[in-house]
N, C-alpha and C positions, 0 to 999 in steps of 0.2 A: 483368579476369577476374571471372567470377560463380561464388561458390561455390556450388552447388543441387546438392543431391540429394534429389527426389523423398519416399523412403524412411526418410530418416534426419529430415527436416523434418517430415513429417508422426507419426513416435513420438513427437518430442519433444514437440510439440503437447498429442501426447496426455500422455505421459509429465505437460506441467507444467500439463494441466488435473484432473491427478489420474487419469484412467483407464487410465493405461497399466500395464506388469506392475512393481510396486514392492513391495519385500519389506516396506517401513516402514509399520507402522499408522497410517490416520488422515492420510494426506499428503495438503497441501494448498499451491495455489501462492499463496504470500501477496504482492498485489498491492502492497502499503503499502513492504514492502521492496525490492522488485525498484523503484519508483518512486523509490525512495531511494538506492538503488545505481548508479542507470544514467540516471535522468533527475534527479539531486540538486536544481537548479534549475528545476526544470518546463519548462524552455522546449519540449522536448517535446509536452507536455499540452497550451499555453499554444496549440502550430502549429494542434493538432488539434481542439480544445476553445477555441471563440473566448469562448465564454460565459463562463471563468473566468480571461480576461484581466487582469482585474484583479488578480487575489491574487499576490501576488509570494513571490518562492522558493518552497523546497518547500512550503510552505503549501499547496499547490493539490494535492495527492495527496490531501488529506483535510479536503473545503473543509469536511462537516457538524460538522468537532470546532472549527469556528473559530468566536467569539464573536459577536453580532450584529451588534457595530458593526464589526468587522472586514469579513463578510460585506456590509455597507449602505457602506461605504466601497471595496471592490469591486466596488461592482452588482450582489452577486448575490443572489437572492431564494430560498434552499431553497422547493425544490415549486414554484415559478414559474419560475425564468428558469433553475436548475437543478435537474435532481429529488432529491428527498430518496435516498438508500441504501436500497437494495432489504435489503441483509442487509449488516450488519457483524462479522468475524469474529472471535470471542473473539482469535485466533492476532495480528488485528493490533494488539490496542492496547498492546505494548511500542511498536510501533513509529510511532505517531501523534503520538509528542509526543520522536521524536527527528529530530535534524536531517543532513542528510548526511552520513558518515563515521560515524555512531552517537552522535555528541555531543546529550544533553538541551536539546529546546526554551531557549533564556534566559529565557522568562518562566514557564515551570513548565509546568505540568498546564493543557491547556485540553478543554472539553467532556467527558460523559461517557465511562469509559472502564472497561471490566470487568478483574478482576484473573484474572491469567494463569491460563490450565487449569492441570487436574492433568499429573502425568505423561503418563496414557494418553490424551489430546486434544491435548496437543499441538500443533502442525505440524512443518512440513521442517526449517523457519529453526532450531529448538529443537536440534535435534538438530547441527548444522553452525555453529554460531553457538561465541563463542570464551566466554563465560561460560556455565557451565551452571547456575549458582546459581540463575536465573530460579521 
């Protein structure tokens, strides 16, 4: 059985590329989590994206916060062999340095990472996420 409706696939689209009609300010679809949530292990990314075959688990949602030699031990060359991040979004760097389930990287804090907006910037995740203390 194929579940399709036309209709309701194409709002949501929009809905989670932000354009759709959403009461909440400032909403945005934060890629880092949804990568986290649903593809925990990359292997996903890994099918689609031969290029970042090398980085193992979720590592590879956000190969530019990875260290050099981690990068050089991957094969992979930010701006060569993968492109650098067009834009990185304030909204995801809670979530660049945690590991599936929302458990903290083991080895801490890797590459630069901005510290969380105010209230009123926000994203979605902010809002639906089980700590609000953020």
């Amino acid at each position: 059985k194929v579940d399709y409706d036309v209709c309701s696939n194409y709002g949501n689209w929009l809905y989670s590329a932000g354009v759709g009609n959403d009461p909440r300010d400032s909403r945005k679809f934060n890629m880092i989590k949804q990568g986290l949530d649903y593809d925990g292990n990359g292997d996903y990314v890994r099918l689609w994206v031969p290029e970042l075959q090398g980085i193992k688990g979720a590592d590879i949602h956000t190969p530019w916060a990875l260290s050099s030699a981690a990068l050089s031990q991957a094969g992979v060359t930010l701006g060569e062999t993968y492109p650098q991040p067009v834009v990185t979004a304030p909204e995801w760097s809670r979530h660049i340095h945690q590991r599936p389930g929302g458990s903290p990287h083991p080895r801490g804090k890797r590459g630069p990472a901005q510290a969380p907006a105010q209230h009123k910037d926000r994203g979605i995740d902010f809002y639906f996420s089980r700590k609000k203390d953020a």
